[in-house]
MARVEX-996393 format. One record per atom (N, C-alpha, C, O, CB): x, y, z; residue in one letter. Coordinates in steps of 0.2 Angstrom, whole numbers, padded with zeros to 4 digits, always signed. Glycine has a CB too. Example, Ala and Ser with C-alpha at 12.3 -4.5 7.8 and 13.67 -1.06 7.14 Angstrom:
! MARVEX-996393
+0066-0028+0039a +0062-0022+0039a +0066-0016+0039a +0071-0017+0042a +0057-0022+0045a +0064-0011+0035s +0068-0005+0036s +0064+0000+0039s +0067+0006+0040s +0070-0003+0029s 
***
This chain:
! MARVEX-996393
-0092-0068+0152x -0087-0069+0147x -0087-0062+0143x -0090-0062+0138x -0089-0075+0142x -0084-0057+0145x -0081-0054+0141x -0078-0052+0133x -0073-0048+0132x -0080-0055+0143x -0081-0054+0129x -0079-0051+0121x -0074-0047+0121x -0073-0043+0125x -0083-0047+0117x -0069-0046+0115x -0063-0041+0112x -0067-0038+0109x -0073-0040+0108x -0056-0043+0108x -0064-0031+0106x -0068-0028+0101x -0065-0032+0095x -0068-0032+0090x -0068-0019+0101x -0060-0035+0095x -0059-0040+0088x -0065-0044+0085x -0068-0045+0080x -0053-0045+0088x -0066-0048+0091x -0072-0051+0091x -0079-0049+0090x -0083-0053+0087x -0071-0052+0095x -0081-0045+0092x -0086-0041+0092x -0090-0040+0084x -0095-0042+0082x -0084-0036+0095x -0083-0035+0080x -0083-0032+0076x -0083-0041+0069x -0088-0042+0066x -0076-0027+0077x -0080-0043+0070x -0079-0049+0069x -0084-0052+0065x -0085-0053+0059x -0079-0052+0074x -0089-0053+0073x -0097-0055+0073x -0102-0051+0070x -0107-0054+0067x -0100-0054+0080x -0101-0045+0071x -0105-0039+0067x -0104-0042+0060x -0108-0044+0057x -0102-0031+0068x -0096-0040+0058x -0096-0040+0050x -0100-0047+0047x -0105-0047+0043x -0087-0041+0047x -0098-0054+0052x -0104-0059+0048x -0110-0060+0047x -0113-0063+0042x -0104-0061+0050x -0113-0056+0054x -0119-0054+0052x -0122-0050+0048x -0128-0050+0047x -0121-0053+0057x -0120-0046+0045x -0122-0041+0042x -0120-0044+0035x -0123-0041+0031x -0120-0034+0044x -0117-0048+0032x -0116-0055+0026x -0121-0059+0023x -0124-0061+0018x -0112-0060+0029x -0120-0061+0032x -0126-0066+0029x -0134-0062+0028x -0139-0065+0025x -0127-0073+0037x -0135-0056+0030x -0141-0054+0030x -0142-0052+0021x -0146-0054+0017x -0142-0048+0036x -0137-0049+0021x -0135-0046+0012x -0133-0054+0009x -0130-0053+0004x -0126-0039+0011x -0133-0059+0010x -0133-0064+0006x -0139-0067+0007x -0140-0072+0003x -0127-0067+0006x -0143-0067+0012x -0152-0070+0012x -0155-0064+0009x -0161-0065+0008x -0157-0072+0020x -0154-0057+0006x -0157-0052+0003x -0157-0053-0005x -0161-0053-0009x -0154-0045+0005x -0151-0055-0006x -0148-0056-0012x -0152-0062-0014x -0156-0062-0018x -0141-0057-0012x -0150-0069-0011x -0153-0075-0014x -0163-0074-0014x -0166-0075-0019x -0151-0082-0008x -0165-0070-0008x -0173-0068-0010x -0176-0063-0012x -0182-0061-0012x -0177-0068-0006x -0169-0059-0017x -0171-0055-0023x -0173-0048-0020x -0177-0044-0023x -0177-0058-0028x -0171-0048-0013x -0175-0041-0011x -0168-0034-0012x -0164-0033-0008x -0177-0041+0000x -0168-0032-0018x -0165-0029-0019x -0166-0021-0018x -0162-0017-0017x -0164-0031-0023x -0172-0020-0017x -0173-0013-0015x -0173-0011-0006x -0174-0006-0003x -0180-0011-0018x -0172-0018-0004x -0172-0016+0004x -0163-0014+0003x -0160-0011+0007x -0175-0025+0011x -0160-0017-0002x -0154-0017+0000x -0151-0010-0002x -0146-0008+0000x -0151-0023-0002x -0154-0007-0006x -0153-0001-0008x -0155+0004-0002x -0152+0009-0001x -0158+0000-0015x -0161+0002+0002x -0164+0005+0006x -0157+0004+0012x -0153+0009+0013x -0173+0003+0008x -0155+0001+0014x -0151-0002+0019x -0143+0003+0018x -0140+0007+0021x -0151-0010+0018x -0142-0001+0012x -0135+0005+0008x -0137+0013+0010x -0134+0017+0013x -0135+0005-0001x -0141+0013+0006x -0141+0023+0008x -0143+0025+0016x -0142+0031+0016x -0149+0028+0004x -0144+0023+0020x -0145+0023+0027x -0138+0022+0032x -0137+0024+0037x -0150+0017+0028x -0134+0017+0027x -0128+0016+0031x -0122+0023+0028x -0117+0027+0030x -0124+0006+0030x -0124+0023+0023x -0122+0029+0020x -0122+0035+0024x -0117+0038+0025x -0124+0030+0015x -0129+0037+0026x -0131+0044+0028x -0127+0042+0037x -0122+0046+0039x -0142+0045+0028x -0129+0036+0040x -0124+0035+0046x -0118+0036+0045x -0115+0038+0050x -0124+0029+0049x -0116+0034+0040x -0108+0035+0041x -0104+0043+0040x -0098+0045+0042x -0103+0029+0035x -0111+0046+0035x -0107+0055+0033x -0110+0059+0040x -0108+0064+0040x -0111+0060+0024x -0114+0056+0045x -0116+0059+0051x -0108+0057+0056x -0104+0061+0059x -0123+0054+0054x -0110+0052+0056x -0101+0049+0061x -0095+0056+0059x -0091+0059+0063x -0097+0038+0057x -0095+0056+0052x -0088+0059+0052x -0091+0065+0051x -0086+0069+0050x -0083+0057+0046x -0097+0067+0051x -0097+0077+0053x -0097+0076+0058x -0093+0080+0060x -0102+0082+0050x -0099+0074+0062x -0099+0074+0071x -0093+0075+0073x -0091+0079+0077x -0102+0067+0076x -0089+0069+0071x -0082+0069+0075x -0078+0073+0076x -0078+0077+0071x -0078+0064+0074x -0074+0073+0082x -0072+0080+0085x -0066+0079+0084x -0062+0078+0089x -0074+0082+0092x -0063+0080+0077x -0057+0080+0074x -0052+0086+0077x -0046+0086+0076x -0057+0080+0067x -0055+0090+0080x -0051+0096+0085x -0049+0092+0092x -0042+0092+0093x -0057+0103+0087x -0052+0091+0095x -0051+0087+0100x -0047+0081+0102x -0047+0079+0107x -0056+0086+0102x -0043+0077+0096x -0040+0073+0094x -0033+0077+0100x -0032+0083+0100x -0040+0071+0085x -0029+0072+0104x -0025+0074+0108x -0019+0072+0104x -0020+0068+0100x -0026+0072+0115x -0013+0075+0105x -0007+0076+0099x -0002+0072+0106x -0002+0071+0112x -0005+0086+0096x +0003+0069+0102x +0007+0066+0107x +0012+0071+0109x +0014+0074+0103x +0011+0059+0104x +0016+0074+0115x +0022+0077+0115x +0026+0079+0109x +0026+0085+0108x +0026+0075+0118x +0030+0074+0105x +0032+0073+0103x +0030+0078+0096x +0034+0083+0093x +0033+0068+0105x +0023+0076+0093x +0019+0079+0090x +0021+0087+0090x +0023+0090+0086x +0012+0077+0091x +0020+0089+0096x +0018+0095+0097x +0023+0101+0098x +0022+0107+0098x +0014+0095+0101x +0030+0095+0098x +0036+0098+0099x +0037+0100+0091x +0039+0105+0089x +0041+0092+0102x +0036+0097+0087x +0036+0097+0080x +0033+0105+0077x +0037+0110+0077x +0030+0091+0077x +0029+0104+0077x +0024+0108+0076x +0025+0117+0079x +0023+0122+0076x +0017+0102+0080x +0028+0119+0087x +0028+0123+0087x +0039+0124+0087x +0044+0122+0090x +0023+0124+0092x +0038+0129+0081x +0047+0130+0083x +0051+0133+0087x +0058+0133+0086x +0051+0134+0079x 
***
């Protein structure tokens, strides 16, 4: 069986809910501080990596763009 990425993503976001709402109900607030800054440092890695040059332009784009 197959998954969409709708789905997927979906599944992910719930899981990661319920995990931040058993942290919350058992008071582990410093794991969650640890967890936050971690997804933080992943997410400013993601967007310095990504290869925003390399992003391919549509024709139409590029017709624009040169006069």
């Amino acid at each position: 069986m197959k998954l969409s990425r709708r789905t997927i993503a979906l599944s992910l976001m719930l899981l990661v809910s319920i995990v931040i709402g058993v942290l919350i109900a058992n008071e582990q607030i410093s794991i969650l501080y640890v967890l936050a800054t971690l997804s933080l440092v992943v997410l400013l890695l993601v967007v310095g990596f990504a290869d925003l040059e390399g992003v391919s332009r549509t024709e139409s784009d590029s017709a624009h763009s040169n006069p």
